[in-house]
Backbone of each chain as ProteinMPNN parsed JSONL, in Angstrom:
{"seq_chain_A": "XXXXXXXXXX", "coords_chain_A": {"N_chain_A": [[192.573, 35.622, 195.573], [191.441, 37.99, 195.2], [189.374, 36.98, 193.404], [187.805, 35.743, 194.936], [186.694, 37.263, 196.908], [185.219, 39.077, 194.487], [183.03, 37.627, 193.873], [182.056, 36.575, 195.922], [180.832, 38.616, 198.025], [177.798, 40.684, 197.424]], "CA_chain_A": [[192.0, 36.468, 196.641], [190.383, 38.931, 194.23], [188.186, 36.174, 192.77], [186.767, 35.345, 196.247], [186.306, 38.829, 197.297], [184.415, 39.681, 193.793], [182.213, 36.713, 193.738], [181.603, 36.147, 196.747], [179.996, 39.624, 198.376], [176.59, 40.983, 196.754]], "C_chain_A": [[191.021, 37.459, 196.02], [189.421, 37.952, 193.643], [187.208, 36.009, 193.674], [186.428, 36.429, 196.301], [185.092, 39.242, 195.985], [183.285, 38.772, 193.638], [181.413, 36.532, 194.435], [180.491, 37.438, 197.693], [179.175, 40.094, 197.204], [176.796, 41.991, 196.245]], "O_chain_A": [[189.874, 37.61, 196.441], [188.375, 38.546, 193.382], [186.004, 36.081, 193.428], [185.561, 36.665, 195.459], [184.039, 39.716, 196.409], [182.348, 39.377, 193.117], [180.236, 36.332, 194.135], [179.358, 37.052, 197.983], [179.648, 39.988, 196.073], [175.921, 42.531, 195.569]]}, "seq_chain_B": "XXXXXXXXXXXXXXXXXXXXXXXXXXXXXXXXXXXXXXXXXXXXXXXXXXXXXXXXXXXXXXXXXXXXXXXXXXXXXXXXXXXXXXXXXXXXXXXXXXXXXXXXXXXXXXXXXXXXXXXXXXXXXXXXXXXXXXXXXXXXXXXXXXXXXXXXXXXXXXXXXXXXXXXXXXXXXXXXXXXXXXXXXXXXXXXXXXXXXXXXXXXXXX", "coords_chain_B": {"N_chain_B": [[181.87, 35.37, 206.352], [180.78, 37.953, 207.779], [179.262, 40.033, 210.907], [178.009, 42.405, 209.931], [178.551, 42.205, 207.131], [176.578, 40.181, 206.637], [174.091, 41.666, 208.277], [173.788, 43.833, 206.372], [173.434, 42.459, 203.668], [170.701, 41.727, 204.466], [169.575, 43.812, 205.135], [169.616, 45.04, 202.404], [168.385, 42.785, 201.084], [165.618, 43.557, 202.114], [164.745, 45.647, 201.475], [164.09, 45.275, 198.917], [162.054, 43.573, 198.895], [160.686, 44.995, 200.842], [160.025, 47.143, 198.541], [158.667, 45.401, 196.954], [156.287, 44.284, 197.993], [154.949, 47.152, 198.182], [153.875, 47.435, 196.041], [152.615, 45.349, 194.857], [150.448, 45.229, 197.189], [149.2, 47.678, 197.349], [148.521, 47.888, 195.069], [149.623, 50.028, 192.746], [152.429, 51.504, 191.662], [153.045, 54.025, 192.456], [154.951, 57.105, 192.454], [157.577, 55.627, 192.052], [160.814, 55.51, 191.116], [160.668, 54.509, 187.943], [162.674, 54.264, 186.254], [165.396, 54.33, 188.045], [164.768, 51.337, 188.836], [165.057, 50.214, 186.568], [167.623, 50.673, 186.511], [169.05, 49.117, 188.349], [168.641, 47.103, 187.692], [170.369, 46.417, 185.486], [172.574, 46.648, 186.765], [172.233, 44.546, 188.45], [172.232, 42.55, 186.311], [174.907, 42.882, 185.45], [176.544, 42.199, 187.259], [175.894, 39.905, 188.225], [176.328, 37.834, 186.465], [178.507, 36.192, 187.137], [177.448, 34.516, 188.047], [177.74, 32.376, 186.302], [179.817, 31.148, 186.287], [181.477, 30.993, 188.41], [180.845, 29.28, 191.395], [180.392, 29.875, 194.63], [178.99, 29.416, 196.985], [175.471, 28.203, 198.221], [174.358, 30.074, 199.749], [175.555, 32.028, 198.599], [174.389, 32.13, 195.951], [171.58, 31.467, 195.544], [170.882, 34.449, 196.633], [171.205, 35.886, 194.716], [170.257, 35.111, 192.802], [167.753, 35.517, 193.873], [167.548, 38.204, 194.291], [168.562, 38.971, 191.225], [165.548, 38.045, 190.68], [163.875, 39.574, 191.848], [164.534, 41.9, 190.647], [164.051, 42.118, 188.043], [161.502, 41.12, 188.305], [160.135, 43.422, 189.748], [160.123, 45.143, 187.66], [158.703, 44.009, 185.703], [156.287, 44.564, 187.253], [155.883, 47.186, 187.536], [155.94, 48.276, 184.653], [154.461, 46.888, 183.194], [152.025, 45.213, 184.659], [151.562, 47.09, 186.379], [151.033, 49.709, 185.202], [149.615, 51.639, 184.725], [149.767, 53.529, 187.096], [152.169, 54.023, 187.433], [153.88, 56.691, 187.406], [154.887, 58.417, 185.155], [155.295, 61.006, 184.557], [156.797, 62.427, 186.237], [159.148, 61.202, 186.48], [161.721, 61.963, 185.594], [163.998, 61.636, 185.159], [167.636, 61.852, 183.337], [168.99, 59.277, 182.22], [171.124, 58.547, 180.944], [172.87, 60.279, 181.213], [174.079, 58.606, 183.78], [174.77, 56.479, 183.107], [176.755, 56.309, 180.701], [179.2, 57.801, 181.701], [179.822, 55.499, 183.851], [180.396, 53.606, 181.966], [182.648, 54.395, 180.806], [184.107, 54.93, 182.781], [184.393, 52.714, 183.621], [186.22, 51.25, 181.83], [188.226, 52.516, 182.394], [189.38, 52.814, 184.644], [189.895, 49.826, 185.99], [190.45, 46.717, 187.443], [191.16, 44.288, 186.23], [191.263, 44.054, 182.358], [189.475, 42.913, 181.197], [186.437, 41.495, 179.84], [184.635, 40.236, 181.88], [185.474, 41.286, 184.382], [185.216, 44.053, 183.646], [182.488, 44.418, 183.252], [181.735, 43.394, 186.369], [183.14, 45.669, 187.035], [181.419, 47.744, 186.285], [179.306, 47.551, 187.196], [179.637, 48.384, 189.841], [180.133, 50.466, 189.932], [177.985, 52.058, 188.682], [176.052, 51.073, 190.204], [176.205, 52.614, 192.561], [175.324, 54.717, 191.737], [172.76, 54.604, 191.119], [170.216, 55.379, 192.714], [169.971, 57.557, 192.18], [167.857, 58.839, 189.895], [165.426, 58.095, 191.42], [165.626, 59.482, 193.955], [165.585, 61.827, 193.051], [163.057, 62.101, 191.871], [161.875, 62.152, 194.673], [162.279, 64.569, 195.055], [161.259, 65.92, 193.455], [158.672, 65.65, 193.372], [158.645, 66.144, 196.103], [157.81, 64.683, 198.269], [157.916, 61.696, 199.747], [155.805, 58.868, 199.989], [155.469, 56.645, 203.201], [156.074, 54.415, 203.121], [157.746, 54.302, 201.079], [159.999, 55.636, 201.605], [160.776, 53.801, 204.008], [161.517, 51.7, 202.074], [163.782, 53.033, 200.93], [165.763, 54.153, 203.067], [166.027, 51.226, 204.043], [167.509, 50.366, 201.8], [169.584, 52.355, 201.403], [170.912, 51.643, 203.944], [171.798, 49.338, 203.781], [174.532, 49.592, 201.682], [176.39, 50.894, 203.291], [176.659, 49.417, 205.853], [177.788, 47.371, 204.373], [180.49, 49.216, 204.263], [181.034, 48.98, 206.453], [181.766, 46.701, 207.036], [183.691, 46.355, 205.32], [185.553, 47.566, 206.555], [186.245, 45.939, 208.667], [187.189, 43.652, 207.14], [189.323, 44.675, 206.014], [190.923, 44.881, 208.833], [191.009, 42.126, 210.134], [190.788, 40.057, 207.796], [193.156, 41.344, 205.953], [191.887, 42.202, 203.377], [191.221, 44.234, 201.165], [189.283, 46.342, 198.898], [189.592, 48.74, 196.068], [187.881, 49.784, 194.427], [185.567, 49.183, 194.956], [185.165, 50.227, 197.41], [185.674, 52.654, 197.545], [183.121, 53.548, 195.631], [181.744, 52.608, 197.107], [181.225, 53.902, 199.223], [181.061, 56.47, 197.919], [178.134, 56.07, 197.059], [176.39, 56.097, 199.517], [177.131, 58.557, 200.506], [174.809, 59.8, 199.057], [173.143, 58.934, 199.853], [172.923, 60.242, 202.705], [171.579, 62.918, 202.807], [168.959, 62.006, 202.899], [168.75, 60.404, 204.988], [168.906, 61.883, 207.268], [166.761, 63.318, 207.175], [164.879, 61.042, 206.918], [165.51, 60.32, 209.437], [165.346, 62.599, 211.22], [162.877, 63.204, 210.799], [160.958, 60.723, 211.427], [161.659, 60.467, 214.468], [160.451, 63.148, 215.092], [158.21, 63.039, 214.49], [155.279, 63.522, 212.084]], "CA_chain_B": [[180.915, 36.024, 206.731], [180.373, 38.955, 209.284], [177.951, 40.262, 211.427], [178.397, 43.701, 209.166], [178.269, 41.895, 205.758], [174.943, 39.54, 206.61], [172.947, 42.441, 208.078], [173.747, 44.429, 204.673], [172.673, 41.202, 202.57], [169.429, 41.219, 204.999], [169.126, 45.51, 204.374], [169.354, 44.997, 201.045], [167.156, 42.205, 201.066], [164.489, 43.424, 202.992], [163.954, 46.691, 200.779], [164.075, 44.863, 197.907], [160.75, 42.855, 199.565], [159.413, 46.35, 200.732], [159.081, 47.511, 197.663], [157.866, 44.496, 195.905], [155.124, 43.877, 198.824], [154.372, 47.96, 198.427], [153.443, 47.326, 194.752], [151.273, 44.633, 195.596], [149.517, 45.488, 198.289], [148.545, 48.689, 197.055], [148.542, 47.89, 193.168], [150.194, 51.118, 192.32], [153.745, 51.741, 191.655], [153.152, 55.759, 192.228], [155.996, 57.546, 193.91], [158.78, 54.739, 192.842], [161.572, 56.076, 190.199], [161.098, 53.122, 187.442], [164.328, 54.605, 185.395], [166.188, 53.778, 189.158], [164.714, 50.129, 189.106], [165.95, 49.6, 185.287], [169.713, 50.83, 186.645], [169.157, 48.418, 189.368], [168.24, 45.531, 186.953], [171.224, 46.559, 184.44], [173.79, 46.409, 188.211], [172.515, 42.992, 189.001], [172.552, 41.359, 185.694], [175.575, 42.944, 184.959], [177.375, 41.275, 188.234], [175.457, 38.255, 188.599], [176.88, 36.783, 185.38], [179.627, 35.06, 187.534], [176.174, 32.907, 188.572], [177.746, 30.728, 185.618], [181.396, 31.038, 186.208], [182.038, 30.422, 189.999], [179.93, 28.766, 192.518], [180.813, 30.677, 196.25], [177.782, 28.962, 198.225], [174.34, 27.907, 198.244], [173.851, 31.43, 200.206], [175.804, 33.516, 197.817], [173.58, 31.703, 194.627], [170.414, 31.541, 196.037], [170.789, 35.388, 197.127], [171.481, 36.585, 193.655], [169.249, 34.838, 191.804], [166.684, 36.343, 194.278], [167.979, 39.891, 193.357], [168.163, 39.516, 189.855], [164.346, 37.614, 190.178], [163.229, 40.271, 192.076], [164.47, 43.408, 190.377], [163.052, 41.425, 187.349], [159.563, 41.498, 188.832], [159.925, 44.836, 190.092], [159.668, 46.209, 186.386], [157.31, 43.558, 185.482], [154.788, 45.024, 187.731], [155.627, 48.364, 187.218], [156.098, 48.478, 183.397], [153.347, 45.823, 182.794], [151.033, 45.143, 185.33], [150.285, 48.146, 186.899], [151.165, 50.307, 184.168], [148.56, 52.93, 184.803], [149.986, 53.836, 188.017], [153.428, 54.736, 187.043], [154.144, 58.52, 187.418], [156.084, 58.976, 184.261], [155.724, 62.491, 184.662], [157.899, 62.695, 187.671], [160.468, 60.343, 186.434], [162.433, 62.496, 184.458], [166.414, 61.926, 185.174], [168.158, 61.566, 182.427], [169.649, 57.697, 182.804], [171.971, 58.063, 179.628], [173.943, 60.816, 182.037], [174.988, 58.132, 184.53], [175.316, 54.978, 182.155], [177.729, 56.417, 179.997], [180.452, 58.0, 182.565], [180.07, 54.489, 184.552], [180.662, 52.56, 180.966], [183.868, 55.068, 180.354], [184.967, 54.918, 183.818], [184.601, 51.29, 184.247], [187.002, 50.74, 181.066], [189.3, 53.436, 182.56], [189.48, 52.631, 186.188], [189.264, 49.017, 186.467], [191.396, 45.778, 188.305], [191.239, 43.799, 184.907], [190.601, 44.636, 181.248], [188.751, 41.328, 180.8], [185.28, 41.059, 179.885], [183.661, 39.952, 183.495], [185.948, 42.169, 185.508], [185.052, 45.354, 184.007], [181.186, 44.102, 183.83], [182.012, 44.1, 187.774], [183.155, 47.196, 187.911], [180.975, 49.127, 185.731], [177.935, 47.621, 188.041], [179.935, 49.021, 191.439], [179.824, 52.516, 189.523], [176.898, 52.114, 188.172], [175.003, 50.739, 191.522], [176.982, 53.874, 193.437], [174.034, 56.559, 192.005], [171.092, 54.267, 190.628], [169.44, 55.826, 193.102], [169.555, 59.091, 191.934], [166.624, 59.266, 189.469], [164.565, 58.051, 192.848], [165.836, 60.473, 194.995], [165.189, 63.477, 192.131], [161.867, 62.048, 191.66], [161.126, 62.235, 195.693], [163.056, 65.623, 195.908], [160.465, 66.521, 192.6], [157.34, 65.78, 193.914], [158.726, 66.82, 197.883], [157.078, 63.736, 199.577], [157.535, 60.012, 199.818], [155.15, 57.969, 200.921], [156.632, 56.488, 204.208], [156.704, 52.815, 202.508], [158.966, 54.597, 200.406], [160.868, 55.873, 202.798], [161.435, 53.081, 204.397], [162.875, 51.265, 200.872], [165.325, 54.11, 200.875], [166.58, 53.949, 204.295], [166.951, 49.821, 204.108], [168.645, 49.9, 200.587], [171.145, 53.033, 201.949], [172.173, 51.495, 204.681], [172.575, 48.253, 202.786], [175.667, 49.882, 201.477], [176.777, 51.944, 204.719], [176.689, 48.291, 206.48], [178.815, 47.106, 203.385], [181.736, 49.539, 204.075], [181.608, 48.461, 208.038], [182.492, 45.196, 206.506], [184.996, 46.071, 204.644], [187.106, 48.152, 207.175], [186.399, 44.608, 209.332], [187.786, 42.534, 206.502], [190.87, 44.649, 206.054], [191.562, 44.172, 209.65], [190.497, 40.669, 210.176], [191.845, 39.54, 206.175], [194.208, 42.249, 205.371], [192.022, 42.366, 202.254], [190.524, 45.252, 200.604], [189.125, 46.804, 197.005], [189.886, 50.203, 196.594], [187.031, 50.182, 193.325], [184.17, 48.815, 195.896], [184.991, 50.871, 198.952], [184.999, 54.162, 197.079], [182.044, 53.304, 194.97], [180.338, 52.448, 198.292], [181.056, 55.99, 200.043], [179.784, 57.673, 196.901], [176.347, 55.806, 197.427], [176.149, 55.731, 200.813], [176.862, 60.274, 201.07], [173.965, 60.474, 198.532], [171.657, 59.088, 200.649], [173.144, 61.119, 203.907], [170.423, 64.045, 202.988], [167.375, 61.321, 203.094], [169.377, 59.469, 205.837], [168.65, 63.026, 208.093], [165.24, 63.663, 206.798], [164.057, 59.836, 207.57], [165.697, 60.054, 211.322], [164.6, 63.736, 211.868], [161.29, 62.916, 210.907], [161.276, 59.782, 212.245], [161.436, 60.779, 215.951], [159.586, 64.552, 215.796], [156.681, 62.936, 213.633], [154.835, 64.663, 210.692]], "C_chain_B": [[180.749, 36.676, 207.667], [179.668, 39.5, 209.447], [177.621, 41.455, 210.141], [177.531, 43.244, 207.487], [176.777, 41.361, 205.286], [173.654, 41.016, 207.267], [172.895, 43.118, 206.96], [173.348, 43.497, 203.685], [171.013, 41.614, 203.361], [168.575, 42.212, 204.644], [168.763, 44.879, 203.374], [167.867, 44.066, 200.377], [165.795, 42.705, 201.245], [164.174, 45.111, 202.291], [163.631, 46.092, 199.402], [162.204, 44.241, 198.008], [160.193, 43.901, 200.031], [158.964, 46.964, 199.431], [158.245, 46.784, 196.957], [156.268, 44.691, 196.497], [154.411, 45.78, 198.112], [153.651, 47.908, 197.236], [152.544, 46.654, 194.668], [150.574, 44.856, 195.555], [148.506, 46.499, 197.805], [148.414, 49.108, 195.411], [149.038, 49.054, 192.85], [152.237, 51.267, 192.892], [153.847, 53.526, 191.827], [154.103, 55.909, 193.142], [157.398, 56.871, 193.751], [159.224, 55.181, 191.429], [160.991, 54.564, 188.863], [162.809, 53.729, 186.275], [165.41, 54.196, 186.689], [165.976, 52.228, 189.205], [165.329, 49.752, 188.014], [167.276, 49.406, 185.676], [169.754, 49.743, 187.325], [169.254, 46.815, 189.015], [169.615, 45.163, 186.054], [172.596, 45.868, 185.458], [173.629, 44.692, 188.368], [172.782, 42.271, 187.836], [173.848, 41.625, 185.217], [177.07, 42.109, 185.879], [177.339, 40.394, 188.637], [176.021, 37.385, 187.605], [177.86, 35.667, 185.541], [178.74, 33.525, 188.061], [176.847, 31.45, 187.406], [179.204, 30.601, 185.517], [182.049, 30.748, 187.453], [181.3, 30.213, 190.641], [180.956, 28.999, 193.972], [180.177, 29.194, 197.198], [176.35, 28.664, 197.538], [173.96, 29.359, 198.447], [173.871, 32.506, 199.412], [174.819, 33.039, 196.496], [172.887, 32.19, 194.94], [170.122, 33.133, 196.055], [170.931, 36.334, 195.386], [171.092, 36.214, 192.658], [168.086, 35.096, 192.6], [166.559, 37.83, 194.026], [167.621, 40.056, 192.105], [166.768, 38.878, 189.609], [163.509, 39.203, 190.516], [163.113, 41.852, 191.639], [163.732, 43.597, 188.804], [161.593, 41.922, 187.625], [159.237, 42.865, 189.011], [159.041, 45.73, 189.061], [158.777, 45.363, 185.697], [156.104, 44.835, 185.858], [154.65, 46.307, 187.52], [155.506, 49.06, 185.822], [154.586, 47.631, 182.861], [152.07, 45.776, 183.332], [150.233, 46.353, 185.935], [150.831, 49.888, 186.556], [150.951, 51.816, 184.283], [148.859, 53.938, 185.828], [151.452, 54.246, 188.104], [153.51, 56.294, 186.858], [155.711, 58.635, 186.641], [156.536, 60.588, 184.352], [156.54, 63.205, 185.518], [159.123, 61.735, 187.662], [161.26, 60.931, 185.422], [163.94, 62.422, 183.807], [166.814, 61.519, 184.352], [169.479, 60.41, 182.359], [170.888, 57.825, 182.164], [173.603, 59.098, 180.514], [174.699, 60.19, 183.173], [175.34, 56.857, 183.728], [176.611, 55.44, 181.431], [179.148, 57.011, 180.672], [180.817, 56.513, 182.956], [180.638, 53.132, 183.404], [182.409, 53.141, 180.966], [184.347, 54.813, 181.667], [185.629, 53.412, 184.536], [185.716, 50.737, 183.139], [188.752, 51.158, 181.612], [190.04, 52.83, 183.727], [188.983, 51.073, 186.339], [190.601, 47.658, 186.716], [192.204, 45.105, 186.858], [191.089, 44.267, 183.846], [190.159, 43.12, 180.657], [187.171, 41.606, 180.901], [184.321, 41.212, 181.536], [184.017, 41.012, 184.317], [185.283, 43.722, 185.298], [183.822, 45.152, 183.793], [181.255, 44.476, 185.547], [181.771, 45.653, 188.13], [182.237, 47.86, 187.304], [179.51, 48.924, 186.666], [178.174, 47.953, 189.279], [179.98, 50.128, 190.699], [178.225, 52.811, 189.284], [175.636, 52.096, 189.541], [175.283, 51.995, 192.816], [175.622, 55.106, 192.915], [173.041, 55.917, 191.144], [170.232, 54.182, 191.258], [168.855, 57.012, 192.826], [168.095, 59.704, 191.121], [165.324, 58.99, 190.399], [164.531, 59.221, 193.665], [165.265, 62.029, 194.039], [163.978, 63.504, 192.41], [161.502, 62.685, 193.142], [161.395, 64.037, 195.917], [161.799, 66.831, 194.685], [159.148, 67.384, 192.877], [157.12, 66.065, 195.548], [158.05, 66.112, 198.764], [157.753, 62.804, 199.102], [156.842, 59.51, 200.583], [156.237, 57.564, 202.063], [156.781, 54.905, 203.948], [157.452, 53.556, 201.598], [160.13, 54.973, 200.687], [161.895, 55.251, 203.387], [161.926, 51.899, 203.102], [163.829, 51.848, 201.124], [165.978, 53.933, 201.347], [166.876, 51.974, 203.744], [167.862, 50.088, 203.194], [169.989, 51.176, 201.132], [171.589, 51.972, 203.059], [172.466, 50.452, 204.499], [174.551, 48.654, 202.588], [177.053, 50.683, 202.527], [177.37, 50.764, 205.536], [178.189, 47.4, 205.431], [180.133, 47.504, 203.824], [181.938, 48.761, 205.597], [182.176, 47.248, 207.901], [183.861, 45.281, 205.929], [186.326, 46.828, 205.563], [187.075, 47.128, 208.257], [186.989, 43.764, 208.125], [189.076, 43.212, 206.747], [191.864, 44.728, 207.742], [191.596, 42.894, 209.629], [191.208, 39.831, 208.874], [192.801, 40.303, 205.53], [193.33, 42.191, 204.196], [190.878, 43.447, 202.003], [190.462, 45.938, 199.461], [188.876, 48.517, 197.4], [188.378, 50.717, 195.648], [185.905, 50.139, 194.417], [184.121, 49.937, 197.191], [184.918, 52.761, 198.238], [183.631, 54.317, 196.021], [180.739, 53.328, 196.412], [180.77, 53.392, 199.195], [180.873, 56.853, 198.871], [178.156, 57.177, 197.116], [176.095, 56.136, 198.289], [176.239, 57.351, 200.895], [175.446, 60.382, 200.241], [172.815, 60.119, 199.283], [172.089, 60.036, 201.957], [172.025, 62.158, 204.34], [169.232, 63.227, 203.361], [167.74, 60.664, 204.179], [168.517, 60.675, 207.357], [167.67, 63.379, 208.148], [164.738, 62.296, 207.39], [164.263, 59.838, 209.451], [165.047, 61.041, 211.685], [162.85, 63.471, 212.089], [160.188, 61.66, 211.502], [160.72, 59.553, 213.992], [160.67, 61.939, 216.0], [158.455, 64.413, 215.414], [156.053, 63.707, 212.413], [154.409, 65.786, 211.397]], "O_chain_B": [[180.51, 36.032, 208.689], [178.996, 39.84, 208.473], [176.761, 41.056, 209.357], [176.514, 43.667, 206.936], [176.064, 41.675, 204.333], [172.572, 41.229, 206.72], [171.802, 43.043, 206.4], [172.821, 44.021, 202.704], [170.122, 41.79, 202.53], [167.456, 42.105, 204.141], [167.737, 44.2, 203.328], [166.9, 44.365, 199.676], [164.88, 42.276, 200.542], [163.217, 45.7, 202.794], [162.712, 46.656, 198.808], [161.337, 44.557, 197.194], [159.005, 43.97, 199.717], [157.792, 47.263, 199.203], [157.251, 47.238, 196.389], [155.303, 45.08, 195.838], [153.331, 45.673, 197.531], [152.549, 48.439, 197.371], [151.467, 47.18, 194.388], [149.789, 44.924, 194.609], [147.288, 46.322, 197.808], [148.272, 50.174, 194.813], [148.183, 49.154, 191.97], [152.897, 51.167, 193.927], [154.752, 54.155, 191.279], [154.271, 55.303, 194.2], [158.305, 57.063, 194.561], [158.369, 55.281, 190.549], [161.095, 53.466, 189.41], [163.754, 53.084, 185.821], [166.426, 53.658, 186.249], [166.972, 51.631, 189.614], [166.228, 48.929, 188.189], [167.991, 48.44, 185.408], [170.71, 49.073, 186.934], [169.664, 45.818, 189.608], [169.978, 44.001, 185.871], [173.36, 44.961, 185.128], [174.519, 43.841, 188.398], [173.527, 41.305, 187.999], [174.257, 40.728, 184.48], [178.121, 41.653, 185.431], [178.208, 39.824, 189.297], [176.196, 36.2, 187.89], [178.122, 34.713, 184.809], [179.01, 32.348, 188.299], [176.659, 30.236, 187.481], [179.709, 29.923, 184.623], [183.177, 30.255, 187.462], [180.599, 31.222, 190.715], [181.998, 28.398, 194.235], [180.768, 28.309, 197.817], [176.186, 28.912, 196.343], [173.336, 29.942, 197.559], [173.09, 33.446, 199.269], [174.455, 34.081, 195.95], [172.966, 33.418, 194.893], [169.06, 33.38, 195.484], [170.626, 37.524, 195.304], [171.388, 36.742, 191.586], [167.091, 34.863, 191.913], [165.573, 38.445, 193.621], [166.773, 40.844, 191.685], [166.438, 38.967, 188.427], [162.778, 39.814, 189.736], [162.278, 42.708, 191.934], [163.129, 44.581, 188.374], [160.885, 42.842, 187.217], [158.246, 43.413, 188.528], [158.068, 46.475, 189.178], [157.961, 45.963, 184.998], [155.42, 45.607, 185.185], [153.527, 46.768, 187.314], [155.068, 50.206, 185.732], [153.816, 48.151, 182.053], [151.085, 46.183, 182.717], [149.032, 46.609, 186.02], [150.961, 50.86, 187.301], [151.673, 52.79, 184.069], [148.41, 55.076, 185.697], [151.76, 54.911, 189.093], [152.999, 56.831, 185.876], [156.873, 58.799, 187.014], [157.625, 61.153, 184.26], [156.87, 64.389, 185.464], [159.897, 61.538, 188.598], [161.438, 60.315, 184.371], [164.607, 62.779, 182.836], [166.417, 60.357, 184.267], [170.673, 60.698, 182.438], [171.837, 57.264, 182.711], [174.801, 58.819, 180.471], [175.688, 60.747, 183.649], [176.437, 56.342, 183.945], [177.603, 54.761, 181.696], [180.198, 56.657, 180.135], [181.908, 56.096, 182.567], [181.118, 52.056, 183.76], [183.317, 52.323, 181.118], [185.432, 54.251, 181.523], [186.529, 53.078, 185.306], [186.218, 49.674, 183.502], [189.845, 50.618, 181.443], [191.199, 52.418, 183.664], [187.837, 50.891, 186.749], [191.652, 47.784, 186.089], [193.364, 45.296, 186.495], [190.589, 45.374, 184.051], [190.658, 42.486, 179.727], [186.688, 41.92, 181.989], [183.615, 42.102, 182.011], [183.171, 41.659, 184.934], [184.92, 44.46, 186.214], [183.408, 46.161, 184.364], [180.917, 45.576, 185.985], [181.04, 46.387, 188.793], [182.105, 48.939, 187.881], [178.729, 49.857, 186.855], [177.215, 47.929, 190.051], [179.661, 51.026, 191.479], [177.534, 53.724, 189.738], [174.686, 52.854, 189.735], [174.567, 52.134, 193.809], [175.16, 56.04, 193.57], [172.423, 56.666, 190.387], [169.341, 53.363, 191.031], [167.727, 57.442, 193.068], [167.417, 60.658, 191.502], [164.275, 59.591, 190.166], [163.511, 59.828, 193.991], [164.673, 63.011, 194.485], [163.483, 64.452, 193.019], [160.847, 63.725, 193.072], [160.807, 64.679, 196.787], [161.541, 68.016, 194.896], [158.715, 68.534, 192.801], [156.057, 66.183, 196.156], [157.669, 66.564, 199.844], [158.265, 62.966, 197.994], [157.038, 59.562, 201.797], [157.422, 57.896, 202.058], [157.6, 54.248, 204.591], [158.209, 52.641, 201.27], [161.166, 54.68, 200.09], [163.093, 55.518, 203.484], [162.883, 51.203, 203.44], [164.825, 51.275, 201.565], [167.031, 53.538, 200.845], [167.892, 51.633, 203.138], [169.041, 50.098, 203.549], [171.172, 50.843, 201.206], [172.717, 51.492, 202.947], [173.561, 50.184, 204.993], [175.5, 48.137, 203.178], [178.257, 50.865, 202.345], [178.512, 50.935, 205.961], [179.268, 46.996, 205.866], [181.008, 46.641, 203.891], [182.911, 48.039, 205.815], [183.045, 46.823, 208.662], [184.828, 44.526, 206.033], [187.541, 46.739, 205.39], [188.012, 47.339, 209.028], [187.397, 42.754, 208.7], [189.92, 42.686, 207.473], [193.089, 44.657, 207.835], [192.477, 42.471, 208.881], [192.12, 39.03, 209.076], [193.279, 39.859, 204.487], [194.195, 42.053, 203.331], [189.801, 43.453, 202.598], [191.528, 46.207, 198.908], [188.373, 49.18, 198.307], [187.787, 51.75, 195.963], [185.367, 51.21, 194.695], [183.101, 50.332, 197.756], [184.199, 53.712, 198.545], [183.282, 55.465, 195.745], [179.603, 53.761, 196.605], [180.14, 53.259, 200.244], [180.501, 58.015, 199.036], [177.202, 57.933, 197.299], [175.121, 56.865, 198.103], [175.223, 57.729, 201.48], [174.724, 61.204, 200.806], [171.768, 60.759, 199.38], [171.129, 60.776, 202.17], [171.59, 62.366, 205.473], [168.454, 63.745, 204.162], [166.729, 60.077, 204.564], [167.741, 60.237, 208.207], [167.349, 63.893, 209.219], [164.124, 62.418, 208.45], [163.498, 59.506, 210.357], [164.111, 60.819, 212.453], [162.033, 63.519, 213.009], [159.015, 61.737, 211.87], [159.85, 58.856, 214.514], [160.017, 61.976, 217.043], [157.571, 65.224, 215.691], [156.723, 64.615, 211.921], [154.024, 66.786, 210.791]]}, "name": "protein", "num_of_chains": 2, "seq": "XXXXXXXXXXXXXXXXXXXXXXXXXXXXXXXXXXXXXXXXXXXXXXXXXXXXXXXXXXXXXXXXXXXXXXXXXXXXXXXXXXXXXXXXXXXXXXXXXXXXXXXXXXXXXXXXXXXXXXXXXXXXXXXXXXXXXXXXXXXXXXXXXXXXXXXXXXXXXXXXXXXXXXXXXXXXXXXXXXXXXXXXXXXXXXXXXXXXXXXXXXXXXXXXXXXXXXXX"}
């Protein structure tokens, strides 16, 4: 969940 | 993706493309911090690096190798090309005073102690006041052009649009970063003073 979240928004 | 998150990609975007075009257009970089575009260059390449470690999307790539092309170019044109037109003399802020808290704070204060993660974080501290040698500069010389202006305003409320997202994710996903959401209400009050000055002036005219 933290991987998506940091990856994924700019 | 939410309405919240894509207009803040589009903000962000779309000052990023005002200033490029203002550089341009009018061959002169006068009026634009370049010690704020370096921080800006240091933020993206320091968070884009996952460009070779996780693939999100086409949208999220694409969008962040337009960032780090364009903040790239930025200092091209202003370091290089149109050189002459740089107002060093009004860029004075002393960069080394926010790099080095945001290096110490990002070791201190951060999710992971891994390599990438605190890269991350030290470019959400770091991207939280690499506006500031901009804003000194405008607060120096007591004008901005009003293409400068309007950079300001898109890229604040870039981040303003950001948090509306995130108090919609943690309804909507229960999920939320405590490093990002207070990083992005320290950016987002420093513009508040130019936020009041662009609307006031805005509607009563010069």
């Amino acid at each position: 969940i933290l991987e998506s979240f940091r990856h994924d928004e700019l | 993706m939410n309405v919240f998150r894509l207009l803040g990609d589009i903000s962000h975007l779309l000052a990023i493309i005002i200033l490029l075009l203002k550089i341009w257009k009018t061959r002169s970089c006068a009026g634009i911090s370049g010690r704020s575009q370096v921080l800006f260059a240091v933020v993206y390449t320091a968070r884009y690096l996952d460009l070779f470690t996780s693939y999100i999307s086409a949208y999220n790539s694409i969008m962040k190798l337009v960032f780090l092309a364009a903040s790239y170019g930025t200092i091209y044109l202003m370091f290089i090309k149109f050189k002459a037109s740089y107002d060093h003399n009004h860029d004075t802020f002393r960069i080394e005073f926010l790099i080095l808290p945001c290096v110490l704070l990002s070791l201190l204060i951060n999710h992971e102690f891994s390599p990438l993660e605190i890269l991350w974080t030290f470019s959400i501290y770091l991207e939280s006041v690499a506006i500031l040698p901009q804003l000194f500069m405008v607060s120096k010389t007591g004008e901005a052009e009003s293409i400068t202006s309007h950079y300001l305003f898109a890229l604040g409320s870039y981040r303003a649009l950001y948090i509306l997202n995130w108090i919609y994710r943690y309804y909507a996903e229960s999920h939320y970063d405590v490093i990002a959401i207070v990083a992005g209400i320290v950016q987002t009050v420093l513009y508040c003073d130019f936020f009041y000055l662009y609307i006031t002036k805005g509607i009563y005219g010069q």
